[in-house]
Phi, psi and omega in degrees: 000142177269162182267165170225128211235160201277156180098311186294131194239130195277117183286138170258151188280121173286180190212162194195119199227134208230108169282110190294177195287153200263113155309127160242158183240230163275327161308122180298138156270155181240142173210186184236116173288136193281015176213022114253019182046359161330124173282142167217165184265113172314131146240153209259144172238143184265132180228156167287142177193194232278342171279357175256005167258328186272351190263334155347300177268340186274329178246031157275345214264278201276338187194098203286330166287012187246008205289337164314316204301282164349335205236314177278335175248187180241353162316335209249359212253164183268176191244109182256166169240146169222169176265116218293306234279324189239008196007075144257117172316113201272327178172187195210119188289180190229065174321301182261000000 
């Protein structure tokens, strides 16, 4: 027990709970979004990024009529997630 001494006031103790960081995949995830606090199943845009560029050059390099293909499918492109209720962008997988 603490003493109390006059004049002294018991100050309160915070607590601070550190959440590790949510890994996205390819897949819409279910997470608790960190700017409405909701839980949701995230939805996804498929966007270009560094692995729809490099399979890009490799195949103007070897095989020019294909150099399209990239850009048209979805293996190559990362995946950002957003959140359906308040649509903020919760994170992004990274093929490269």
């Amino acid at each position: 027990m603490e003493k109390s001494y006059p004049g002294m006031e018991m100050q309160p103790t915070n607590v601070t709970v550190v959440m590790p960081p949510q890994v996205f995949g390819k897949e819409p995830t279910q997470v608790t979004c960190g700017n409405c606090k909701n839980v949701v199943v995230t939805t996804t845009l498929y966007q270009d990024g560094g692995c729809v560029y490099m399979s890009a050059i490799l195949l103007f390099c070897f095989c020019l009529p294909f150099t399209f293909v990239p850009f048209i499918t979805y293996p190559c492109k990362d995946v950002t997630h957003y959140c359906p209720t308040c649509k903020a962008r919760l994170g992004t997988y990274k093929r490269l």
